[in-house]
ROTOR-468787 format. One record per atom (N, C-alpha, C, O, CB): residue in three letters; x, y, z. Coordinates in steps of 0.05 Angstrom, whole numbers, padded with zeros to 5 digits, always signed. Each point is the difference from the previous one (the first is absolute). Glycine has a CB too. Layout:
! ROTOR-468787
alaXYZ ...
END
This chain:
! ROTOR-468787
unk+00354+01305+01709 unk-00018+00018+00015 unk+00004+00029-00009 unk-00020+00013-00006 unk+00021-00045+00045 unk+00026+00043-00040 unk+00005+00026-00006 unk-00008+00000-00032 unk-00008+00020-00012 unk+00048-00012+00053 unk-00036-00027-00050 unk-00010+00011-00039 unk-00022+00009-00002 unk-00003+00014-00020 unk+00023-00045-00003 unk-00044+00027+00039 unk-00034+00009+00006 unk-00005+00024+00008 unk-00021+00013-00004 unk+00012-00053+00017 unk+00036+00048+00002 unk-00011+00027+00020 unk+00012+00027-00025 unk+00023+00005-00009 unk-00012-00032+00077 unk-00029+00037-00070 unk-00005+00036-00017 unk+00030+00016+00014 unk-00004+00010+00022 unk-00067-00002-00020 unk+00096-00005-00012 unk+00021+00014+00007 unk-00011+00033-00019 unk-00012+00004-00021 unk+00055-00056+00031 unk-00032+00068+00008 unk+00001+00036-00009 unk+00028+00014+00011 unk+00017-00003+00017 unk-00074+00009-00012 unk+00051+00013-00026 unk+00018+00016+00004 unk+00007+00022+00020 unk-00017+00018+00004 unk+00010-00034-00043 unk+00024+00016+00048 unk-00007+00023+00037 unk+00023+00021-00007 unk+00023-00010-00001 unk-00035-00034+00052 unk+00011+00069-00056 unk+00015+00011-00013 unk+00006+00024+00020 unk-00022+00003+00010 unk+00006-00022-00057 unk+00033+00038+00060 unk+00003+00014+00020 unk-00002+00026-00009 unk+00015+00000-00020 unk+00008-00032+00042 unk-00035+00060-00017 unk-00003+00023+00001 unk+00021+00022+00030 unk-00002-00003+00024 unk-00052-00021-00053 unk+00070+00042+00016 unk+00003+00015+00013 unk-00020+00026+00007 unk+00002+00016+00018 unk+00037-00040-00032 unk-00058+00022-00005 unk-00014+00017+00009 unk-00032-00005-00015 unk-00003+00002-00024 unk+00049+00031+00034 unk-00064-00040+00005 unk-00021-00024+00003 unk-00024+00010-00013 unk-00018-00013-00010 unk+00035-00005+00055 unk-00013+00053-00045 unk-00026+00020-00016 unk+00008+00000-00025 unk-00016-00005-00017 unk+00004+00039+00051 unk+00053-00025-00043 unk-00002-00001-00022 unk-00002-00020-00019 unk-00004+00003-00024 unk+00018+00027+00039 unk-00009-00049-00002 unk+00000-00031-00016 unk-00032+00002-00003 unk-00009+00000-00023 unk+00054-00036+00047 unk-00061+00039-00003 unk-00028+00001-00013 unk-00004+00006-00019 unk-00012-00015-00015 unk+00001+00020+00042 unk+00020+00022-00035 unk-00010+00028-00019 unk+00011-00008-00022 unk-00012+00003-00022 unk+00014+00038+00050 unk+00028-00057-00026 unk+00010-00007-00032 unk-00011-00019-00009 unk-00003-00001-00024 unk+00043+00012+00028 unk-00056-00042+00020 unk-00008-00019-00016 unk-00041+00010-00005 unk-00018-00017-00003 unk+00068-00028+00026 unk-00053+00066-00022 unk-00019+00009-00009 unk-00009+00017-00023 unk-00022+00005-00010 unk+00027-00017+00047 unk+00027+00023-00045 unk-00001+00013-00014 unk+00012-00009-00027 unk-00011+00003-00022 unk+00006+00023+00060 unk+00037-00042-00034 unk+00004-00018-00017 unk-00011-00020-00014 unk-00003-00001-00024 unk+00025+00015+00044 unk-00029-00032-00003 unk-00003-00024-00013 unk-00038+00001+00010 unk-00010-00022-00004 unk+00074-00009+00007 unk-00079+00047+00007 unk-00029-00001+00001 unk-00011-00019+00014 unk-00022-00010-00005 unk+00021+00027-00032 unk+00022-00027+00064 unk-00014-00020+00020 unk-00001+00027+00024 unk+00013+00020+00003 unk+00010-00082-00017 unk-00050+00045+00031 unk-00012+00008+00020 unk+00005-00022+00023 unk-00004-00023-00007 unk-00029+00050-00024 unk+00043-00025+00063 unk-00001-00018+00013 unk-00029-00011+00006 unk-00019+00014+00008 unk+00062+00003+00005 unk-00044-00045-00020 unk-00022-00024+00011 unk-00001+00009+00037 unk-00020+00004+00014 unk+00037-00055-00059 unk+00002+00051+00051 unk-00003+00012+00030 unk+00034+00001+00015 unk+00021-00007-00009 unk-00079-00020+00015 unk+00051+00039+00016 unk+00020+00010+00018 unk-00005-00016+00035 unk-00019-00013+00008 unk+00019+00065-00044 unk+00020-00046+00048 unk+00010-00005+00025 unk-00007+00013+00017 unk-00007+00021-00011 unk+00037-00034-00003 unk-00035+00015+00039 unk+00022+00028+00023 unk+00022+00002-00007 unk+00010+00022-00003 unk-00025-00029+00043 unk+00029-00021-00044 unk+00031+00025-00009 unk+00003+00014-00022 unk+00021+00012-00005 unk+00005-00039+00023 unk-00053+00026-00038 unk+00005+00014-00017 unk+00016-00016-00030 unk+00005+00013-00020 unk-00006+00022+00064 unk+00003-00054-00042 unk+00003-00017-00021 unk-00021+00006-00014 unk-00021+00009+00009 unk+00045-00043+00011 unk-00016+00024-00054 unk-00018+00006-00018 unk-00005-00025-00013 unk+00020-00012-00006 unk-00006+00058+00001 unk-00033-00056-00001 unk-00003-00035-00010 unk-00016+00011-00027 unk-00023+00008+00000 unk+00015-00046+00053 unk+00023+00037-00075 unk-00014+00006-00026 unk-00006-00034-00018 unk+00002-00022+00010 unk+00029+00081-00010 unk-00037-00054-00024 unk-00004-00032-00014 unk-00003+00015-00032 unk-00010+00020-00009 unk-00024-00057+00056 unk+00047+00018-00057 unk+00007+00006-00035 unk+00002-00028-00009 unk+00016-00016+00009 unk+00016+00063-00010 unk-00054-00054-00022 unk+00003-00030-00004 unk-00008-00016+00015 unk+00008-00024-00001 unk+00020+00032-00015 unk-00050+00002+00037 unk-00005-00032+00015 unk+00022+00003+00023 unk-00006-00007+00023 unk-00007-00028-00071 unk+00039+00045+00040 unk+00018-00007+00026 unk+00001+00024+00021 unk-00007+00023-00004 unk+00039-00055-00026 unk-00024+00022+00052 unk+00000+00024+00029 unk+00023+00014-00001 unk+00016-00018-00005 unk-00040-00010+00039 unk+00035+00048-00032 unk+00019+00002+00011 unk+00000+00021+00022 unk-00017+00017+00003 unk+00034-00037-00042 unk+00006+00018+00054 unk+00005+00029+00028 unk+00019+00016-00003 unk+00023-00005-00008 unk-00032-00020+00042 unk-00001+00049-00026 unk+00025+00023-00007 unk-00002+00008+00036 unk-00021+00004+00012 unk+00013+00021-00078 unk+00031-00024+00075 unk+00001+00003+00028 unk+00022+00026+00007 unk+00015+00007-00018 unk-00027-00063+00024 unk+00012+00069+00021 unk+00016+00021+00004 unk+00028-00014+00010 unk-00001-00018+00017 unk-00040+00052-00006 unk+00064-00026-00021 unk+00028-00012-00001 unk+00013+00014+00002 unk-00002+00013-00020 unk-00001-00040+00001 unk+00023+00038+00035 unk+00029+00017-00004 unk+00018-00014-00022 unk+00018+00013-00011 unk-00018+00000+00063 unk-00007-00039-00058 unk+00016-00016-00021 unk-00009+00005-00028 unk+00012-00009-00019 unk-00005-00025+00051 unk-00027+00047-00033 unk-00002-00002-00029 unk+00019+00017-00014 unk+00014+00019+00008 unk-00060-00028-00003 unk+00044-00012-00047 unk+00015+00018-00006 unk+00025-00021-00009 unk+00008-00002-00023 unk-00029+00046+00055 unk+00032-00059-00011 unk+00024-00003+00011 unk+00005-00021-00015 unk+00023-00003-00007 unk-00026+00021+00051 unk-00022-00041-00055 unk+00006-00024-00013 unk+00009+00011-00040 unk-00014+00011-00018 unk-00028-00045+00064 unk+00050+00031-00046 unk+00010-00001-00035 unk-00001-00020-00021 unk+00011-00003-00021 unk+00017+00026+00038 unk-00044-00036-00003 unk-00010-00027-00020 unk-00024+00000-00002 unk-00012+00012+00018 unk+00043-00042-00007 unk-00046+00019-00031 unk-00026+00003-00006 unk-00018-00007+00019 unk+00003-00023+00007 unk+00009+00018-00045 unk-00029+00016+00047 unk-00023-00004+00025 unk-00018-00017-00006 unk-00004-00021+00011 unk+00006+00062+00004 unk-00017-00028-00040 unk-00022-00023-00008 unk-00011+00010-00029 unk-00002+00024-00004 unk-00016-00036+00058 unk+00012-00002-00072 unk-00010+00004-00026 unk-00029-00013-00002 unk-00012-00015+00015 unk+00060+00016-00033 unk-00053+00012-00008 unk-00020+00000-00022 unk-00003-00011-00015 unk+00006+00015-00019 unk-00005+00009+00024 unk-00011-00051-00019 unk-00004-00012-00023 unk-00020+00014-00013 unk-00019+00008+00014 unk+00034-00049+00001 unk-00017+00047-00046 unk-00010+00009-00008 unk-00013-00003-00023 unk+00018-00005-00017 unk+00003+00019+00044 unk-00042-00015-00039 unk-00012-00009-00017 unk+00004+00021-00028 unk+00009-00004-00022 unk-00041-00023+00062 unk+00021+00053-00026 unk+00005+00024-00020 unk+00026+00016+00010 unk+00001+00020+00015 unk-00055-00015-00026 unk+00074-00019-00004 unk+00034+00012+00015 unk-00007+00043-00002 unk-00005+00019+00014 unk+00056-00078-00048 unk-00048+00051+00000 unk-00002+00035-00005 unk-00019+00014+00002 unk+00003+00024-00006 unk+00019-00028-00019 unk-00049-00004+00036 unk-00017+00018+00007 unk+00009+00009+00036 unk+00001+00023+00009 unk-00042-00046-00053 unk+00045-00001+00059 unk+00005+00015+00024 unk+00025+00015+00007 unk-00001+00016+00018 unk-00027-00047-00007 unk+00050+00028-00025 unk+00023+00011-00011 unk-00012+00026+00002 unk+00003+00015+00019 unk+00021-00051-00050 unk-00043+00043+00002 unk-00007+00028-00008 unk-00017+00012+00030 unk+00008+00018+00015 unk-00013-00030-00079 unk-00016-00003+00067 unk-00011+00004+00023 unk+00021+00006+00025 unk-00011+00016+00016 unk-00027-00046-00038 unk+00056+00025+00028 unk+00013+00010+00020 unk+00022+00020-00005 unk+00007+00010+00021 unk-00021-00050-00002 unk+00029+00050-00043 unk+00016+00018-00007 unk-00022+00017-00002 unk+00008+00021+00009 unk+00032-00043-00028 unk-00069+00026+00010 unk-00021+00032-00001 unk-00002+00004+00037 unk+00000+00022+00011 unk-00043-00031-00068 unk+00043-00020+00071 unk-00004+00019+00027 unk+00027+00011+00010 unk+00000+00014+00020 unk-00040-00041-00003 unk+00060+00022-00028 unk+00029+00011+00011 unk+00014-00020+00005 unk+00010+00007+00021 unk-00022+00031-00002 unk+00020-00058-00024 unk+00013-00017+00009 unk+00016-00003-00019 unk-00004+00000-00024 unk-00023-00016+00051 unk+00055+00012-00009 unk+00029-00003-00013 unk+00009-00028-00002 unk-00003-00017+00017 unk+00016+00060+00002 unk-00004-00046-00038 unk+00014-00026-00009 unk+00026-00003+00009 unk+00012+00021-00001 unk-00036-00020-00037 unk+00038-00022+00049 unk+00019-00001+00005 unk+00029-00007-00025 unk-00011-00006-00021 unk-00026-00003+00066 unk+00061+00008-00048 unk+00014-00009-00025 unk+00014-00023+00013 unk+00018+00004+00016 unk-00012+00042-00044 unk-00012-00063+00023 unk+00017-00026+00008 unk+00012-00013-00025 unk-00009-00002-00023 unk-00022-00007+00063 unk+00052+00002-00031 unk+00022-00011-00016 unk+00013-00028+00002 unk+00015-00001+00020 unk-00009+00045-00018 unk-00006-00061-00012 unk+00002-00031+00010 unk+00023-00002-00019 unk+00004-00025+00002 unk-00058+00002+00012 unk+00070+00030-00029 unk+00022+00000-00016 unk-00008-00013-00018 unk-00020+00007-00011 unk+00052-00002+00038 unk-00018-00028-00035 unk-00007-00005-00025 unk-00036-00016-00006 unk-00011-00007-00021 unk+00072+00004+00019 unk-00065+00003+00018 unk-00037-00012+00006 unk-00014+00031-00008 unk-00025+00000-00003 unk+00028-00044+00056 unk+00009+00065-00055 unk-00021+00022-00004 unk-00003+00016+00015 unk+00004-00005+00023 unk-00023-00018-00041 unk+00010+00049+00010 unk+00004+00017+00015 unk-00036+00011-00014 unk-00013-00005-00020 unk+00081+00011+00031 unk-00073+00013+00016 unk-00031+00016-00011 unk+00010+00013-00008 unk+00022+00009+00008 unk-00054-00009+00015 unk+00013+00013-00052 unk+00001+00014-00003 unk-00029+00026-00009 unk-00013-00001-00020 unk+00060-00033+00019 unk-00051+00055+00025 unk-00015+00015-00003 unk-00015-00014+00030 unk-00023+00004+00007 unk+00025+00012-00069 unk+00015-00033+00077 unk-00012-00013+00015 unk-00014-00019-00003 unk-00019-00004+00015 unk+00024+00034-00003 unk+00001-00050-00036 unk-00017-00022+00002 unk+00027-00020-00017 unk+00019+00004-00014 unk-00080+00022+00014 unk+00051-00046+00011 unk+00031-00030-00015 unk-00028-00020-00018 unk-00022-00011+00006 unk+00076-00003+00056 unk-00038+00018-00085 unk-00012-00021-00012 unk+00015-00021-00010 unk+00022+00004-00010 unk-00051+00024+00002 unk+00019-00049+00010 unk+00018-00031-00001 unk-00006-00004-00026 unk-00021+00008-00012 unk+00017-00034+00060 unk+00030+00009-00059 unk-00007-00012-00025 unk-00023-00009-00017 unk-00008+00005-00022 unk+00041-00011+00039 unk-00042-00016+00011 unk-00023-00007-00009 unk-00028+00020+00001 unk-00025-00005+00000 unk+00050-00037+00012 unk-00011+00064-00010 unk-00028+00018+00004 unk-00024+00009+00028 unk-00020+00014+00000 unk+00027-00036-00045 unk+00009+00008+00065 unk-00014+00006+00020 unk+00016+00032+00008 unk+00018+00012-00011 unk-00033-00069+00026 unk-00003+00063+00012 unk+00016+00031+00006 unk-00010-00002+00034 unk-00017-00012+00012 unk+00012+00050-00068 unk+00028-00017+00063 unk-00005+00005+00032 unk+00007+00030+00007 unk+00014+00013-00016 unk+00000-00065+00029 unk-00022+00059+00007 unk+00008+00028+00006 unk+00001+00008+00025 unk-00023-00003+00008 unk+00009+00012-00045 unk+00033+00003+00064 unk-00008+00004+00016 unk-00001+00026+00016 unk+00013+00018-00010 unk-00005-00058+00000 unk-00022+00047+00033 unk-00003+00019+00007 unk+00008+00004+00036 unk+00008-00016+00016 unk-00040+00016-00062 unk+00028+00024+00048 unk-00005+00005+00031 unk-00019+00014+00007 unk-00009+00017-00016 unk+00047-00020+00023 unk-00049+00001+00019 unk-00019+00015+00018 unk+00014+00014+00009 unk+00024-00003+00000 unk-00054-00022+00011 unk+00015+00046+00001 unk+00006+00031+00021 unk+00018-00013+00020 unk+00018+00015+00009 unk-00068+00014-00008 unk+00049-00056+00007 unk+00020-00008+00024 unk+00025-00015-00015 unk+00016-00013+00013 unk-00058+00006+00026 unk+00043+00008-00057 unk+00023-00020-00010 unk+00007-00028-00002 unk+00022-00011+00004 unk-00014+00043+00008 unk-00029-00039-00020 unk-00013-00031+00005 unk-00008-00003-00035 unk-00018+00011-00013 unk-00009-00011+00077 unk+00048-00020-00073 unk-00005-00009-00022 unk-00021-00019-00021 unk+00005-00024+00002 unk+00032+00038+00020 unk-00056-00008-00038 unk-00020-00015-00006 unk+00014-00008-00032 unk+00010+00018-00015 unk-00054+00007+00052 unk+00042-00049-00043 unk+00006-00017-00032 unk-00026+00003-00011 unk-00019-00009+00013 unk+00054-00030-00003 unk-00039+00055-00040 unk-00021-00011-00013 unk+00012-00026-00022 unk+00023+00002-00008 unk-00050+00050+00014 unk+00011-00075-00017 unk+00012-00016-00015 unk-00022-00010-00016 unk-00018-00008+00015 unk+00055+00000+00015 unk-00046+00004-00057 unk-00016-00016-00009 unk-00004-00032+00012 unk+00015-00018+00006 unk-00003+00050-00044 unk-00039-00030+00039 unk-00009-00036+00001 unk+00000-00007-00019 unk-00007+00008-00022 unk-00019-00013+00051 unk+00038-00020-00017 unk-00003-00029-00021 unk-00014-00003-00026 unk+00000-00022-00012 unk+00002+00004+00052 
END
């Protein structure tokens, strides 16, 4: 039953305008719609996700939710011209980014980032 049902990503905002302003300005989404409480319900790909007001955000340090990607280095480029920082991750002997991006032997690549709230997003090539 649960393999049918559409899962999203619900990601927490300490502060609910600027998370607006960055995912409008960064990455060029607009919310699909809002709450009374002010939740923001945006969609990238077909999928939903919620950015909600949290005293917790921030707080998780593991990846929130990613990106498969068809054109890795164009949205790469596309999001370092709107300002967006790459993170340097380091997996030891599996690789480390570099310039902010890991590329695997076989040639795939990943890269990740953060939002204004500290909520981690994976970009990764598709399949």
């Amino acid at each position: 039953m649960i393999a049918n049902i559409p899962i999203q990503a619900v990601l927490p905002a300490s502060d609910i305008e600027r998370a607006r302003s960055w995912y409008s300005e960064k990455l060029g989404l607009e919310p699909i719609s809002t709450n009374p409480f002010g939740d923001l319900r945006y969609e990238a790909g077909g999928v939903e996700f919620l950015v909600y007001q949290s005293e917790l955000a921030g707080t998780n340090h593991a990846t929130a939710a990613g990106f498969r990607l068809e054109d890795f280095d164009e949205v790469v480029a596309f999001l370092r011209s709107n300002g967006v920082a790459f993170e340097h991750v380091d997996f030891g002997e599996m690789g480390a980014t570099i310039n902010g991006v890991i590329t695997t032997p076989d040639g795939q690549k990943a890269a990740w980032f953060k939002d204004s709230e500290g909520n981690t997003f994976a970009l990764s090539m598709a399949d």
